[in-house]
N, C-alpha and C positions, 0 to 999 in steps of 0.2 A: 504494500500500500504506500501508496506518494502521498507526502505532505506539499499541499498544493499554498505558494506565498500569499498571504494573506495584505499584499498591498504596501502602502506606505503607512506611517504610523499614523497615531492619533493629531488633527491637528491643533490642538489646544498648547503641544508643544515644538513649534516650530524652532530648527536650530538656529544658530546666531549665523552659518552660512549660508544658510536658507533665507534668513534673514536679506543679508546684503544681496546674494544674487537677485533678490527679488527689487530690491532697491537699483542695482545695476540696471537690469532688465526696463524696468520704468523709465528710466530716465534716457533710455534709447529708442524711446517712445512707442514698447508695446501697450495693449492694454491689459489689464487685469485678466481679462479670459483667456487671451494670448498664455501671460506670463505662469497661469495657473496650468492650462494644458503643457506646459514645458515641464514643471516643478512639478505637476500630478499634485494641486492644493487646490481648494478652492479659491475663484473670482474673489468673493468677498474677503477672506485670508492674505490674498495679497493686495488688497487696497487699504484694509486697515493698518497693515502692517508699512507699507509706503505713506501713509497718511497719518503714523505715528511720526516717522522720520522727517516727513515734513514739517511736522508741528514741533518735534522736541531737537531734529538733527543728528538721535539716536535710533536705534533698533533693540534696542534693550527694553525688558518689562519695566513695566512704570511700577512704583513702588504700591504696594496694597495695604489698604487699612485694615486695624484690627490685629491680635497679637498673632504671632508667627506659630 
């Protein structure tokens, strides 16, 4: 019996090189659904995450309330 790949992982934790290529990729002026069918993420995934970068100049999590 094959164990058949189960995909790419969950997106909630997208890597920090995942991050920037997605940041690259935009600013080469694909768009989000583009940049999403390359990186197998979804559209919305990589506009939040370019529209963080926009806003802060980072790709990093934003800091979260409440104790750790």
């Amino acid at each position: 019996m094959e164990i058949e790949d189960e995909g790419p992982k969950p997106y909630w934790n997208v890597p920090i090189e995942f991050r920037w290529e997605i940041v690259k990729l935009k600013e080469e002026g694909l768009s989000g659904i583009e940049v999403g069918e390359i990186l197998h993420r979804p559209a919305s995934t990589c506009n939040a995450i370019y529209r963080r970068f926009l806003d802060t100049g980072s790709v990093n999590d934003l800091p979260r309330s409440g104790r750790p």
